[in-house]
C-alpha positions in Angstrom: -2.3 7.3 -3.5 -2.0 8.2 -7.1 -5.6 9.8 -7.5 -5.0 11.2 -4.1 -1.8 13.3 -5.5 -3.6 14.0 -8.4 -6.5 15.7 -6.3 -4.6 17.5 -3.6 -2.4 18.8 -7.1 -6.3 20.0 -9.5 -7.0 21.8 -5.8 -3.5 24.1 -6.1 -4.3 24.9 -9.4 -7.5 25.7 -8.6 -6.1 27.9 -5.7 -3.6 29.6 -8.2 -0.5 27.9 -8.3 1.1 27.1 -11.9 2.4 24.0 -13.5 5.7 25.3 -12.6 5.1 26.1 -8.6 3.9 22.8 -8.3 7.2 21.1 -9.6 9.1 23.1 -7.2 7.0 21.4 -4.7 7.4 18.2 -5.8 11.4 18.6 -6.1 11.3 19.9 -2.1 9.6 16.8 -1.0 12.7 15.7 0.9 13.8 18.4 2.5 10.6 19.7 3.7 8.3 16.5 4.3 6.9 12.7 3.0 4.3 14.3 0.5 3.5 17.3 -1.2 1.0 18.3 1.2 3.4 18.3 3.7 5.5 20.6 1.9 2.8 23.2 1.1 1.7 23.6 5.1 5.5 23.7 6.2 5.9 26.7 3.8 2.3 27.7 5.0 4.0 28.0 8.3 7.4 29.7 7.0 5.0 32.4 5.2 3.3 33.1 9.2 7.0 32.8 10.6 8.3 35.3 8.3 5.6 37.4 8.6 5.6 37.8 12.2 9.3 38.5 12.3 8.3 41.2 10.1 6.0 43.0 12.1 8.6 42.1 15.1 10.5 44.5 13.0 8.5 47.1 12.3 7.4 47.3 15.4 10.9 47.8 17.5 12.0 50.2 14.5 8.6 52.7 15.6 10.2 52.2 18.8 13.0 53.2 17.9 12.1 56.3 16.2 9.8 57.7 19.3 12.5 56.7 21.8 16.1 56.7 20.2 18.6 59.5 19.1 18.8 60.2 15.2 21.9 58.4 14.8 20.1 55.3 16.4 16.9 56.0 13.6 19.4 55.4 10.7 21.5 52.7 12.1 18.3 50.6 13.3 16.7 50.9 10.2 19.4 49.7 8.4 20.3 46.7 10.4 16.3 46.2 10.4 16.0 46.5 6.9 19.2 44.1 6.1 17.3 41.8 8.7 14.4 41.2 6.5 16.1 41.4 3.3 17.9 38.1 4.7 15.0 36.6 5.9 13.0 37.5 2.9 15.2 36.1 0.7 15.8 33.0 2.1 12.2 31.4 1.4 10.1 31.6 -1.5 7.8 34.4 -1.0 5.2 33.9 -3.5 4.8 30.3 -3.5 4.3 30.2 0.5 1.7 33.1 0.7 0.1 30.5 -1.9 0.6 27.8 0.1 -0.7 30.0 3.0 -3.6 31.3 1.4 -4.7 27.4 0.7 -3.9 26.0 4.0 -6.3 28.8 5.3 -9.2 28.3 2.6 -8.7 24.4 3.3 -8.3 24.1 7.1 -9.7 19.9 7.0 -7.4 19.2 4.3 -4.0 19.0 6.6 -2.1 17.3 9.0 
């Protein structure tokens, strides 16, 4: 299991994570799953969850702008921008587009 780690860990460096990324991997291990692996394809999953709220947002604030009053343009867009501010902040982005980013180079090597 050991060598295993070991492994799966050389093949995140390799795909551009740092000594440092990797700890905070290790030290989310219980909240996010069993093994590091898990970890790095749940926050794989977080980085496609937040990006699709994001175009979710975009999206209805365009909508907004060629259908809604002026008033509604500026209130939307803050509300919209405070959404993703929130939801931005509350996950790592960097480390899960890396995470991301490997889980789509390495499709075999998950769950």
């Amino acid at each position: 299991m050991k060598k295993q780690t070991a492994d799966f860990e050389a093949a995140l460096v390799k795909s551009g994570f740092s000594a440092k990324e990797i700890q905070y991997l290790h030290r989310n291990v219980p909240r996010y799953g069993r093994t590091v692996q898990d970890v790095v394809f749940e926050l794989a999953n977080r980085f496609r969850m937040v990006i699709s709220v994001s175009v979710g947002a975009v999206v209805l604030f365009v909508a907004v702008i060629l259908f809604g009053q002026p008033n509604q343009v500026v209130s939307a867009g803050v509300s919209l921008l405070l959404m993703l501010l929130v939801v931005w902040f509350f996950q790592p982005p960097v480390i899960c587009f890396k995470a991301w980013r490997y889980r789509k180079h390495n499709k075999d090597a998950g769950p």
